[in-house]
C-alpha angles and dihedrals in degrees: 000000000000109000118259130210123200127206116194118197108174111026143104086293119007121223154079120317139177115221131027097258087053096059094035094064085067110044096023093118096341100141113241090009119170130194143137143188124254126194085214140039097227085055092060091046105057084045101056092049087062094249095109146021122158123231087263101115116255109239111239130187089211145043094198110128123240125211115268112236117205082212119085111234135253104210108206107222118213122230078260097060093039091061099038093064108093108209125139099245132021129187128190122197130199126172127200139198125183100220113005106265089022135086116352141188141169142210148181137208119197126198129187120190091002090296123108116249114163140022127198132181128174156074089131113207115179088195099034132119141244089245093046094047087049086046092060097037086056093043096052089051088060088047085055091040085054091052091044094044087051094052089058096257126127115236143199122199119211127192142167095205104091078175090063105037092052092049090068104018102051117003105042093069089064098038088055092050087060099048093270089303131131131192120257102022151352112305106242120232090018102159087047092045091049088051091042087052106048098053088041085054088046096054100017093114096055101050144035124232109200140192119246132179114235127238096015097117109275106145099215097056088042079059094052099045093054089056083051094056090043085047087062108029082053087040087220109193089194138065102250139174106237103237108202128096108294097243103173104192094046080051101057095047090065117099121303132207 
């Protein structure tokens, strides 16, 4: 029997699982609950990150209507759901500032083959934000998905900051039809958010970038908050690999943001 991969949307935990029981556990009574079988895993994925779902209905435990929502949605994945997405590399970026607007700093963790490999902090600002920290910390992980694509690696791109991911993901492609203009104000971090989106644009349909909550215990964006906080207790101006031994558990007990 060929195998099967099921994406539930809308469950008691939504995500990509490998065998029917599985799946069922999650949808089996859950009121309103969606999911669907896939024949490959890249197909699920790109399901379940909302880019693409065939024509195939999508099975559904209820009829009852939801509200429609003019906004596209930000799913948040789980640590679950983190770890059940197989792709070769995956990067998670975090940014800090110390107040806000104070003293920022941003860092990276990347992991091939679900161990970790690297580790970066910088771009010291000492009158920075906590958007624009999150924004270079999110644009140096594309600079690092570019890299891995070329050399012939899947990638996934995780990030705390739903600030920054919509900015580049979404609205950008609004702000640019209108001659990088938005009702209603300036758009902040405009320069950085032009660069962000033309090599997103460049790579968008061979990797995910995906929505994660900080501090909850997700390894790879503890990671990368601890390289925020060095970032800005060196005060490294630069983007740099930190070079010592990846203890990971010496890591994770420096400061956190």
């Amino acid at each position: 029997m060929a195998k099967k991969y099921y994406v539930v949307w809308e469950g008691r935990t939504p995500g990509i699982f490998t065998d029917w029981d599985s799946c069922k556990k999650q949808v089996d009574k859950f009121q309103g609950a969606k999911y669907k079988s896939f024949t490959t895993r890249g197909e699920a994925e790109a399901a379940f990150s909302g880019k693409s779902v065939s024509s195939t209905k999508i099975n559904k435990t209820s009829s009852t209507p939801k509200p429609k929502s003019s906004k596209p949605s930000l799913p948040t994945l789980s640590n679950e759901q983190v770890n059940k997405i197989g792709v070769d590399t995956m990067i998670f970026s975090d940014g800090a500032c110390n107040p806000n607007p104070g003293e920022a700093g941003s860092g990276i963790s990347i992991y091939r083959n679900k161990q970790i490999s690297e580790l970066w902090y910088g771009l010291y600002n000492p009158n920075g934000t906590n958007n624009t920290a999150e924004l270079n910390a999110l644009y140096q992980a594309f600079i690092v998905s570019k890299e891995e694509i070329d050399a012939g690696r899947t990638v996934a791109v995780f990030c705390d900051s739903k600030y920054s991911i919509q900015c580049v993901t979404q609205w950008a492609v609004g702000w640019k039809k209108k001659g990088w203009k938005k009702t209603g104000g300036e758009i902040k971090n405009l320069e950085l958010i032009q660069e962000m989106f033309a090599l997103h644009q460049s790579i968008k349909d061979k990797f995910e970038v995906f929505h994660v909550n900080g501090h909850v215990g997700i390894e790879g964006n503890e990671l990368a908050d601890r390289m925020s906080l060095l970032a800005i207790s060196s005060a490294e101006k630069e983007f740099c690999l930190y070079k010592e031994e990846i203890d990971i558990a010496k890591v994770l007990s420096m400061r956190s943001g």
